[in-house]
C-alpha positions as CSV (number, residue, x, y, z in Angstrom):
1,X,0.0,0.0,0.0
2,X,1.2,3.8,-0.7
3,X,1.5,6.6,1.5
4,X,-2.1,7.5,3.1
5,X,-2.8,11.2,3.5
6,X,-5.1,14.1,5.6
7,X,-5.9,17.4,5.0
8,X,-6.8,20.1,7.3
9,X,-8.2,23.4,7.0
10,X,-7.7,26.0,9.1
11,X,-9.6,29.0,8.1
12,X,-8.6,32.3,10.8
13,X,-9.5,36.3,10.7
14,X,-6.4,36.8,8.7
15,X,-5.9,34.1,6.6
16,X,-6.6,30.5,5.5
17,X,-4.1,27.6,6.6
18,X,-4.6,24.5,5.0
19,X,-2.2,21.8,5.4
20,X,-1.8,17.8,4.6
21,X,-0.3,15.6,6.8
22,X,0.3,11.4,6.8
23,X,-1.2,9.5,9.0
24,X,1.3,9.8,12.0
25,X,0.4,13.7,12.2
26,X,4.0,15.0,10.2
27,X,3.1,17.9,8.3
28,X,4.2,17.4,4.5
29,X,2.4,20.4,2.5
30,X,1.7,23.4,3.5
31,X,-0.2,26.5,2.0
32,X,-2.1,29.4,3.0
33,X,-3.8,32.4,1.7
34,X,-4.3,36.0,3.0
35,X,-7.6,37.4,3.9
36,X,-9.2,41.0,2.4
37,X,-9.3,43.4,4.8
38,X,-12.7,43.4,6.5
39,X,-14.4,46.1,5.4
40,X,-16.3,48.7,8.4
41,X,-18.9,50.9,6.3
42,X,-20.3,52.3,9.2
43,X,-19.3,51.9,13.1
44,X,-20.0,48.4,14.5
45,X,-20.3,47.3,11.1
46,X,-17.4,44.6,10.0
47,X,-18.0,42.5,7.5
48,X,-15.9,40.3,4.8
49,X,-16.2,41.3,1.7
50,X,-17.8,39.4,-1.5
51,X,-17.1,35.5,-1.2
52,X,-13.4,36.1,0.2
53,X,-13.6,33.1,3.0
54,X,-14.5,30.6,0.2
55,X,-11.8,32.5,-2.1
56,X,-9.5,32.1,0.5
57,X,-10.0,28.5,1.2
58,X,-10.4,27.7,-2.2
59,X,-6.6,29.7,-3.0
60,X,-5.0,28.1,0.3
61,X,-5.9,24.5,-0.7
62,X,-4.6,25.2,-4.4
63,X,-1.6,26.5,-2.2
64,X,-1.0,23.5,-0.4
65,X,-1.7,21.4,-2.8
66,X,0.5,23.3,-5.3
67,X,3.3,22.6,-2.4
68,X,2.4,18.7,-2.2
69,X,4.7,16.5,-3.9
70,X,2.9,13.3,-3.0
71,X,-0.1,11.6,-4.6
72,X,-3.2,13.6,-4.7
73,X,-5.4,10.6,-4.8
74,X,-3.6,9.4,-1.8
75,X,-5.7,12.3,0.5
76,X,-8.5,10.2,2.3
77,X,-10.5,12.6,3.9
78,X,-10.5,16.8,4.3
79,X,-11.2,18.2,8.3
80,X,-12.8,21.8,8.3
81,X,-12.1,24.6,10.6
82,X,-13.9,27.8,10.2
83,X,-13.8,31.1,12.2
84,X,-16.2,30.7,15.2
85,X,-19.0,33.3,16.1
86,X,-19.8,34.6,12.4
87,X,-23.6,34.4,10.5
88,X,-23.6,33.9,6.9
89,X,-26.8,34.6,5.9
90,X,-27.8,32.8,2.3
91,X,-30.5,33.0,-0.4
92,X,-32.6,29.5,-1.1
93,X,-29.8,28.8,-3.7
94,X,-27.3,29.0,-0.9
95,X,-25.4,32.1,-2.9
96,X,-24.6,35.0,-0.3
97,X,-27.7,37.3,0.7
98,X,-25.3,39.7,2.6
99,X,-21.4,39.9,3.3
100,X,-20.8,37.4,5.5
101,X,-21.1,39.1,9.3
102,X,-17.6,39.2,11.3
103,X,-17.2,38.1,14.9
104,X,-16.0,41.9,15.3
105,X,-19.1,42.9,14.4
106,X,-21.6,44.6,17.4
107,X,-24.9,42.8,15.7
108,X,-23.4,39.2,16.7
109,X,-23.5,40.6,19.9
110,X,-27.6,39.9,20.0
111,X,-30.0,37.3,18.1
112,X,-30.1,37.4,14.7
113,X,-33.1,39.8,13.8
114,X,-34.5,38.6,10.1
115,X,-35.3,42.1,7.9
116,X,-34.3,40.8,4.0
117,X,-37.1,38.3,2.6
118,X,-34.2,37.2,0.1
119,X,-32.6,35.4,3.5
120,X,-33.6,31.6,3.7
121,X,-30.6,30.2,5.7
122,X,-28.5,31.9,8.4
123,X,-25.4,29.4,9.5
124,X,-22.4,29.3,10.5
125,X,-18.9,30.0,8.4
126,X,-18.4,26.2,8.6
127,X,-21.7,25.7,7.2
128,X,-21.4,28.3,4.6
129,X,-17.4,26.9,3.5
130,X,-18.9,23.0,4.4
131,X,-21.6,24.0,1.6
132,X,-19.1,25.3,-0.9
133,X,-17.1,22.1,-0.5
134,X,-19.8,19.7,-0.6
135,X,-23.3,21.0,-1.6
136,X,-24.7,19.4,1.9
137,X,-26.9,22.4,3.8
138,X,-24.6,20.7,7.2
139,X,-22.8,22.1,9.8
140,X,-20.6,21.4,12.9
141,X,-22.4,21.5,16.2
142,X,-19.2,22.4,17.6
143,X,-19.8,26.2,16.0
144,X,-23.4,26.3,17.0
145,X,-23.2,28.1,20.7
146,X,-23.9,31.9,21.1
147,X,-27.1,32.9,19.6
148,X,-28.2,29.5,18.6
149,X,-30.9,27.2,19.5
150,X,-28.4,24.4,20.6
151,X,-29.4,21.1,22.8
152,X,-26.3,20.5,24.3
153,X,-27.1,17.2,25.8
154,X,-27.9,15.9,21.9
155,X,-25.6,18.6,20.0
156,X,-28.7,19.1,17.8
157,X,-30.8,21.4,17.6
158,X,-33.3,21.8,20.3
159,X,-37.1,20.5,19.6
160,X,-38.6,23.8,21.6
161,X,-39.5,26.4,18.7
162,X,-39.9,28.8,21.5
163,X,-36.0,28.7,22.0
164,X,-35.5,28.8,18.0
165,X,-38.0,31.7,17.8
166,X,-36.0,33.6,21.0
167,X,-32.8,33.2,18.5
168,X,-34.7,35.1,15.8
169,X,-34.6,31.8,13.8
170,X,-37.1,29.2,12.4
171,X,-36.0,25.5,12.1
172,X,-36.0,25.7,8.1
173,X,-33.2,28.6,8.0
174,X,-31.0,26.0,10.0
175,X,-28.2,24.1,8.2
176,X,-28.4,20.2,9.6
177,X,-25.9,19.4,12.3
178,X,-23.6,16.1,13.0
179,X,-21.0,16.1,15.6
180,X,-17.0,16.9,15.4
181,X,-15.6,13.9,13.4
182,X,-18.8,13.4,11.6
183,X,-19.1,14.0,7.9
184,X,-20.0,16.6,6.6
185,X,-20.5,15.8,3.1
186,X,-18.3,14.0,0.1
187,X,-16.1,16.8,-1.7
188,X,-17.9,17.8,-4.6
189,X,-16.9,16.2,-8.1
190,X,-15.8,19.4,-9.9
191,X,-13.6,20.5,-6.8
192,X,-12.4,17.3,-6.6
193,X,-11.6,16.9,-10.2
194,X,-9.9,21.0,-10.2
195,X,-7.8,19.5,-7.2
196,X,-7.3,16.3,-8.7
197,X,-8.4,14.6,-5.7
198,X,-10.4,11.4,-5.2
199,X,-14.1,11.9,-5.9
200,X,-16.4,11.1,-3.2
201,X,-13.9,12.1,0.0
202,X,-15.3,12.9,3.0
203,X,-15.4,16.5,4.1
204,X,-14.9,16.0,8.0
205,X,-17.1,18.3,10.9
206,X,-14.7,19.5,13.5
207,X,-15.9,22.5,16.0
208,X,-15.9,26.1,16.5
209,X,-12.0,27.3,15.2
210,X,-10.4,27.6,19.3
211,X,-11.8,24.5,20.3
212,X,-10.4,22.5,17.5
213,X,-6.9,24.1,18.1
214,X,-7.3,22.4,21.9
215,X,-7.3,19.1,20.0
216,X,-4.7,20.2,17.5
217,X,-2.2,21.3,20.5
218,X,-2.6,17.7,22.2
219,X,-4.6,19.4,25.4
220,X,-5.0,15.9,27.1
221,X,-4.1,16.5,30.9
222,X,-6.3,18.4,33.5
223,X,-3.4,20.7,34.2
224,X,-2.4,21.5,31.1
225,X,-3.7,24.9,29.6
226,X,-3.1,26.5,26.1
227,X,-2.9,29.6,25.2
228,X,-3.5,30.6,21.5
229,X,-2.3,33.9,20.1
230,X,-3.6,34.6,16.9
231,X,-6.2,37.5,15.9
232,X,-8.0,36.8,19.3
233,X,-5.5,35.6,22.1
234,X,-7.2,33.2,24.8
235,X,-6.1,30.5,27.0
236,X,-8.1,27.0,27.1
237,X,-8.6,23.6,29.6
238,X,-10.0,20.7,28.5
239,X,-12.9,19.2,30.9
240,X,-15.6,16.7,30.7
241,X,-18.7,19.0,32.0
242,X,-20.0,21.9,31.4
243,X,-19.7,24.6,34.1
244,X,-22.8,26.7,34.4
245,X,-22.5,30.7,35.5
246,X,-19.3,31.0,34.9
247,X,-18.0,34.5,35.7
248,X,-14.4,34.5,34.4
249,X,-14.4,32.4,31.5
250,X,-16.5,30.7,28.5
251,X,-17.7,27.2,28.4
252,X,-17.5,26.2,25.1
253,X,-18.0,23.0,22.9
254,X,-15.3,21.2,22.4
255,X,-13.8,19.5,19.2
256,X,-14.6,15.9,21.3
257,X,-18.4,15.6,21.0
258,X,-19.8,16.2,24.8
259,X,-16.6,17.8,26.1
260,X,-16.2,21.0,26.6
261,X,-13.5,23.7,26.9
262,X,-13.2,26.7,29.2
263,X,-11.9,29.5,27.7
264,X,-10.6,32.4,29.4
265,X,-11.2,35.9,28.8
266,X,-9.3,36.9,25.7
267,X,-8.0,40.0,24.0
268,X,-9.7,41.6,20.7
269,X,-7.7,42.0,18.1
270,X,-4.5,40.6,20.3
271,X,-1.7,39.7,17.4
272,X,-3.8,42.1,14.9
273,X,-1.8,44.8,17.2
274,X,1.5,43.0,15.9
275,X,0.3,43.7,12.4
276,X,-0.8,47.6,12.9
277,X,2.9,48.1,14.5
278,X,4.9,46.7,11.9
279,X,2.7,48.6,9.4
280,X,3.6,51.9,11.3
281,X,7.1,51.1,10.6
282,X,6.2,50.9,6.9
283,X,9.4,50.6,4.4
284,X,11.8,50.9,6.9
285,X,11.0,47.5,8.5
286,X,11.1,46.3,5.3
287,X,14.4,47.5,3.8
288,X,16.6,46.7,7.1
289,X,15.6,43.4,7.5
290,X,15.9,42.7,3.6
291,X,19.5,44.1,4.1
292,X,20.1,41.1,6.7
293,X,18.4,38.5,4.5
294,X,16.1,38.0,7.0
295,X,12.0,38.2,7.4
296,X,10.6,40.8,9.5
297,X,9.2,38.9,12.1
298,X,13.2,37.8,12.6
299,X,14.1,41.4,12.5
300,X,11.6,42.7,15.1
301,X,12.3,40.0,17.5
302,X,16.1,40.4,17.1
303,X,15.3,44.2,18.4
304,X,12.9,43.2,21.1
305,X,15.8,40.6,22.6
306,X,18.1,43.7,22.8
307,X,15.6,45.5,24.7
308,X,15.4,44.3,28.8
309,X,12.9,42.9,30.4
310,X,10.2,45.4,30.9
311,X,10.8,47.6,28.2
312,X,12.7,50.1,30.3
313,X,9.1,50.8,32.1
314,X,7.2,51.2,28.8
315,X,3.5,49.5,29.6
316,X,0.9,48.8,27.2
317,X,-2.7,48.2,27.6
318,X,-4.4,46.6,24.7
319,X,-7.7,47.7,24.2
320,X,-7.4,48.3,20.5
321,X,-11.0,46.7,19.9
322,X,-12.6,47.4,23.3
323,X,-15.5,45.1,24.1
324,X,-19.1,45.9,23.7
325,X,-19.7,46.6,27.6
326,X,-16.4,49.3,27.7
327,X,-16.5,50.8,24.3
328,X,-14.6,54.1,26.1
329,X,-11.7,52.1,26.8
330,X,-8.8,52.4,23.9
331,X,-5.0,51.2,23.6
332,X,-2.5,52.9,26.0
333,X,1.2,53.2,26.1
334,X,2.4,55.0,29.4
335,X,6.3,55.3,30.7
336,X,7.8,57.0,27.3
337,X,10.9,58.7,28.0
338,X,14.0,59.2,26.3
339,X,15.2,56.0,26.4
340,X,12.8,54.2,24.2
341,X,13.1,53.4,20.7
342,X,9.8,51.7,18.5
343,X,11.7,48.5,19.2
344,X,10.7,49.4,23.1
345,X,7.5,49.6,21.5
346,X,7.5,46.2,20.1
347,X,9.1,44.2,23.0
348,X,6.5,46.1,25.4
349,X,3.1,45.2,22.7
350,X,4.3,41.7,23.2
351,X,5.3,41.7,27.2
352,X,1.6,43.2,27.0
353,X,-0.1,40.2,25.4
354,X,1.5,38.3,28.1
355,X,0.6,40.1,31.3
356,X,-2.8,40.3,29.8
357,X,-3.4,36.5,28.6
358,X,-1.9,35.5,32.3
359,X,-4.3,37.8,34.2
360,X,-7.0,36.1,32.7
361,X,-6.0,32.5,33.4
362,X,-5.4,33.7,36.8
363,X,-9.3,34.5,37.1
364,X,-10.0,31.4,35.4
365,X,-8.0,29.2,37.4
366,X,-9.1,30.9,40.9
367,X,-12.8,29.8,39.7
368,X,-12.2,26.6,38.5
369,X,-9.4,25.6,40.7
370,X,-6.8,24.6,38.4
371,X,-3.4,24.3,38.7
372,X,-1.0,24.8,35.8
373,X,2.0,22.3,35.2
374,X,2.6,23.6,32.0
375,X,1.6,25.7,29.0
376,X,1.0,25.2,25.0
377,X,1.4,28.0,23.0
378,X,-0.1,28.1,19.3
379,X,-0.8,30.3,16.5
380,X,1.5,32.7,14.6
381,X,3.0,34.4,17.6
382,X,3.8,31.1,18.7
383,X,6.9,31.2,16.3
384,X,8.1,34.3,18.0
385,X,11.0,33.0,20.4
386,X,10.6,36.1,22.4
387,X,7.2,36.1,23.4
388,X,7.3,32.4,24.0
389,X,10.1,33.5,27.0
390,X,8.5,36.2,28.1
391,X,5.4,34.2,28.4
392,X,7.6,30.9,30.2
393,X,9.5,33.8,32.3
394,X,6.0,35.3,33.8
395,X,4.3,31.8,34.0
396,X,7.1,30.3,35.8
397,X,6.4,27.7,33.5
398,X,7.1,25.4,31.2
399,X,6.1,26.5,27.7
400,X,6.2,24.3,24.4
401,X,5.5,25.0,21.1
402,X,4.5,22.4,18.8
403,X,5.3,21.4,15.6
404,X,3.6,22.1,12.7
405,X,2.4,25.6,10.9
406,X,-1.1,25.4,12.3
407,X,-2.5,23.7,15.4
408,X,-6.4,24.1,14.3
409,X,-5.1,22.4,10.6
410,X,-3.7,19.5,12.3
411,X,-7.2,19.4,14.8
412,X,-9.2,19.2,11.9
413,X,-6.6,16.1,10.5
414,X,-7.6,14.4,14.1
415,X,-10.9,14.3,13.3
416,X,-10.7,12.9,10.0
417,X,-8.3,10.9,11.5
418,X,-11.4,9.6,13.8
419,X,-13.7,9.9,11.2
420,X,-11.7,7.6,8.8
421,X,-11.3,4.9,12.2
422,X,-7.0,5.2,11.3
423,X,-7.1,5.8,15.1
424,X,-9.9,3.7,17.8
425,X,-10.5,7.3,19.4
426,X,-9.8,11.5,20.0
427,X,-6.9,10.7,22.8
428,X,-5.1,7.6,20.5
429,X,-4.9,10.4,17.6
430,X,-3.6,13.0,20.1
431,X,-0.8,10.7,21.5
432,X,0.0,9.8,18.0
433,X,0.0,12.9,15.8
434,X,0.7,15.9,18.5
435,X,4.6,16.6,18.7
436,X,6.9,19.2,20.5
437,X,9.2,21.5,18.7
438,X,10.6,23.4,21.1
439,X,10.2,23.7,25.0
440,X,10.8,27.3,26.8
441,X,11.9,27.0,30.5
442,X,11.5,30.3,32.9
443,X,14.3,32.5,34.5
444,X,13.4,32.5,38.2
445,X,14.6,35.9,38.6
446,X,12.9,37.8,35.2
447,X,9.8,35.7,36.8
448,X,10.1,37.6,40.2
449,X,10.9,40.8,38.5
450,X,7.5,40.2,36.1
451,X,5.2,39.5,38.8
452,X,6.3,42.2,40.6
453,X,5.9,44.5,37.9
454,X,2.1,43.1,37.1
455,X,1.0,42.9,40.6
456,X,2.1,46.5,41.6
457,X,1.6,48.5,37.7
458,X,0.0,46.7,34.9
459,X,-2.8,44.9,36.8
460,X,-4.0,48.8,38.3
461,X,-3.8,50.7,34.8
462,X,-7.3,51.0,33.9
463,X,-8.2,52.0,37.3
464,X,-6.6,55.3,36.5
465,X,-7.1,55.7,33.0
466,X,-10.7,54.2,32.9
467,X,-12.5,57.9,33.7
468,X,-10.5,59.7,31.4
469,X,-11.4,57.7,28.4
470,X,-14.7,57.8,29.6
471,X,-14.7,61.6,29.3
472,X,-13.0,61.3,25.7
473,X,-14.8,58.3,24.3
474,X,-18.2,61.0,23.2
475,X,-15.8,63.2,22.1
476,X,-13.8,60.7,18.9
477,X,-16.3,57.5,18.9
């Protein structure tokens, strides 16, 4: 028999990741494709514009595929991760009736409210791509949570058309649901045949897009936590029941049907702020590190390891997308003096994320009573050897980053994986495909000197700047 393959698709805020892997979990192709800039036509407005997350899937898979060397026919099964927390609403053809909603945007923060006659389906962004992949009105129950009229004990939907109705929904705009490693549908023949893929593969369900980046990160062990820092940083525990009234974090469905993941507080637009500083730099960014033959990822995080600990008392607050119950709250930078440069800038965005991310496990933790033995960190700023020490050094922790160019890609491989029985359950597949890169150990004395500085400074910030912003926030909203 020849080499069996997987592909996973991991579609983000800021870009598509689709990978293909064997059936031990090594990642052999990899290819992606940037997202359009979500477009804001009036305030609270964000939406993606035309069919750019199907055009981005469709271009990352030609990507990876492009990148492939292997046999094509040889992929068994596709796993699909979609951005959580969207609404796609679609005409009875299934073509878009509107831009597809983002999770940025303020009307997902309430039950959809039906004003276009031309809308017949609202669903998910797994259901929308799972459509363009398979022609199958499915979706993931995984994705299915806030502002849906989900039976968690069945992960289907529930049978009471009162709670449908009280989601602004009636049960023939919903999508059908299956369950994380369920199919959604075969790929359909014309992709197939454009791909030159095996007709008939399965298109495999996973969950909503944090959730299957638990599985993909090998989150196993009661105190183990992961922290994923992509567009929207949060940290996330594995557990087997739901918590009701949580204060400090969100239960959420996890990508192992009828477990659940609590997910800490997170920040908005967390490696986003990454993006908006290297674009402030502009050309300059660009030319030195092109002189050094180096990306500029590499370049910045040269600067920030020249920089010490603390940024020379440079602190950052990261409210650059303040959350709908403290819109007066914006990004702050306090300490300047003469001594800091824009790469003091960088080091202290990133010593930010950090103090931030940690200060909402904290709360988590307290509530929950857990108690970390070590940390995962995935997603882009994972590859960042800086942040990974500064987030080892304030942890006092452990801190490994796996393998791989996507976490949520090689998730969605575990499920078909499961699907495809190549493994007898979710925690065989885990042991088997999951694998360490690198490990980060902590400095015992940067981790006194960080705790110190977040106990006494960063964690009493807003407490001060809070009423000012509220006194500026009518003024420039």
């Amino acid at each position: 028999m020849g080499k069996k393959y997987m592909m996973g698709i991991d579609n983000g805020s800021q870009s598509t990741k689709v990978a293909i892997f064997d059936l031990e979990g090594n990642e052999v192709a990899f290819g992606s494709c940037v997202l359009k800039e979500t477009l804001t036509p009036e305030p609270g407005i964000v939406i993606h514009p035309d069919e750019d997350l199907w055009d981005s899937v469709y271009n990352g898979m030609k990507n990876c595929l492009d990148n492939f060397e292997g046999d094509r026919t040889a992929i068994e099964g596709i796993g699909l991760c979609t951005i959580r927390c969207c609404r796609v609403l679609l005409k009875e053809n299934g073509d878009l009736a509107h831009p597809a909603i983002s999770w940025m945007d303020a009307r997902l923060s309430k039950p959809y409210k039906n004003e276009d006659d031309q809308v017949k389906f609202v669903t998910t962004t797994s259901g929308y791509l799972g459509l363009r992949l398979t022609g199958e009105f499915n979706d993931t129950a995984g994705n299915c949570e806030v502002h849906w009229p989900l039976d968690r004990e069945t992960l289907d939907w529930s049978k009471d058309d009162e709670v449908i109705k009280a989601n602004g929904l009636t049960r023939d705009m919903l999508f059908n649901l299956v369950k994380p490693g369920e199919k959604l549908g075969s790929i359909r023949n014309e992709l197939a045949n454009d791909f030159g893929l095996k007709e008939g593969i399965p298109v495999v369900a996973t969950s909503n897009d944090k959730a299957v980046e638990v599985l993909g990160s090998g989150v196993n062990q009661k105190n183990s936590i992961m922290i994923s820092l992509g567009t929207f940083i949060s940290a996330m525990v594995l557990r087997d029941e739901y918590y009701e009234n949580a204060n400090n974090f969100f239960p959420t469905l996890a990508s192992i049907p009828f477990k659940y993941v609590y997910e800490s507080n997170g920040i908005r637009r967390g490696l986003w702020t990454v993006s908006w500083f290297k674009k402030l730099i502009g050309e300059e960014l660009v030319t030195e590190s092109s002189k050094l033959g180096i990306s500029e990822e590499e370049f910045l995080n040269r600067k920030a390891k020249e920089v010490p600990v603390g940024s020379d008392g440079l602190v950052t607050i990261l409210d650059w997308l303040a959350s709908p119950d403290t819109p007066y709250r914006k990004g702050i930078m306090i300490g300047f003096d003469q001594r800091h440069s824009r790469y003091h800038i960088y080091r202290s965005i990133l010593e930010a994320i950090a103090f931030n991310i940690k200060n909402n496990i904290d709360e988590m933790a307290e509530e929950i009573k857990l108690e970390m033995d070590e940390v995962i960190v995935i997603g882009g700023g994972s590859k960042s050897d800086v942040i990974m020490q500064i987030i080892s050094d304030l942890f006092g922790l452990p801190v490994h980053r796996r393998t791989g160019s996507s976490s949520a890609c090689l998730g969605a491989a575990i499920c078909v994986s499961v699907h495809l029985s190549i493994y007898d359950d979710f925690s065989e597949a885990i042991e088997k495909m999951v694998k360490t890169e690198t490990t980060f150990l902590p400095d015992s004395s940067r981790h006194a000197f960080y705790n110190e500085l977040n106990h006494t400074v960063v964690k009493n910030v807003r407490k001060h700047t809070d009423n000012i912003l509220k006194l500026s926030y009518p003024i420039f909203k």
